[in-house]
N, C-alpha and C positions, 0 to 999 in steps of 0.2 A: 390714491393715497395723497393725499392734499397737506403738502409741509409751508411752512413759512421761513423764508431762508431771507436771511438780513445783507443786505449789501454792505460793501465794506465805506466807512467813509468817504466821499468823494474831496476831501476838500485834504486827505491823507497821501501821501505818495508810495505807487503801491510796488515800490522797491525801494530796497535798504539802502544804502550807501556805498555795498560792496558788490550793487549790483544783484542781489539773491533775493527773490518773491518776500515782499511785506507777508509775517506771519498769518495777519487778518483774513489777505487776498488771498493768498495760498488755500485756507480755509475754503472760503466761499470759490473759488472757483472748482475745489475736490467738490465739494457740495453740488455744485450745477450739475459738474460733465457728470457724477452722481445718478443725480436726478434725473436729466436728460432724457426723451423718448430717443432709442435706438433705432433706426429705418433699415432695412436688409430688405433682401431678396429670398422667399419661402419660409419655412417656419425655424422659428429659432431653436426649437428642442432639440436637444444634444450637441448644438452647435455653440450658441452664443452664454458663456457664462455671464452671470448676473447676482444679484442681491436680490431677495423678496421684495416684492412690489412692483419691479420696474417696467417698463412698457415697451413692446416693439410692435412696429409696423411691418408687417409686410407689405412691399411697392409693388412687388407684383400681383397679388392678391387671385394669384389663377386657384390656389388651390380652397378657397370658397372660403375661406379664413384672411381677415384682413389685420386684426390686432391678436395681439396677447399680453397678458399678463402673467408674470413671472408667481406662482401662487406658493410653491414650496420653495423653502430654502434651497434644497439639494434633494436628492436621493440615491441613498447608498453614498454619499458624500462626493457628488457630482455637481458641484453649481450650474451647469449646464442641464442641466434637467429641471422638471417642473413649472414648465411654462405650461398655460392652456388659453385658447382661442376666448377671446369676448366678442 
């Protein structure tokens, strides 16, 4: 799933005045950790909750599955379900 996510100005200071995250950077950083591929140890199903699309690795990779992709939203309204091996 291939997004395009905007940095925030560089030339912006990406805290306010009273010290609390510039609205923009707040943004774009929800947006990354978001995005982000997740790295664990065995497979993510029924463990790691997610959003459609997102990607995990497994580091250990003993069980002959290395990635997946999160393909259903949920099931049975489980965010944690729905991953399957690529």
């Amino acid at each position: 799933m291939a997004v395009s996510t905007t940095p925030p100005d560089a030339n912006r200071p990406i805290l306010n005045e009273d010290g609390t995250m510039d609205d923009a950077f707040r943004t774009w950083v929800n947006t990354i950790t978001r995005e982000s591929l997740i790295i664990g140890t065995g497979s993510p199903e029924n463990v790691i909750d997610a959003v459609q699309g997102r990607e995990y690795m497994d580091d250990n990779g003993a069980s002959g599955a290395v990635k997946y992709i999160k393909r259903d939203p949920d099931i049975s309204g489980n965010t944690a379900r729905g991953w399957i091996a690529i």
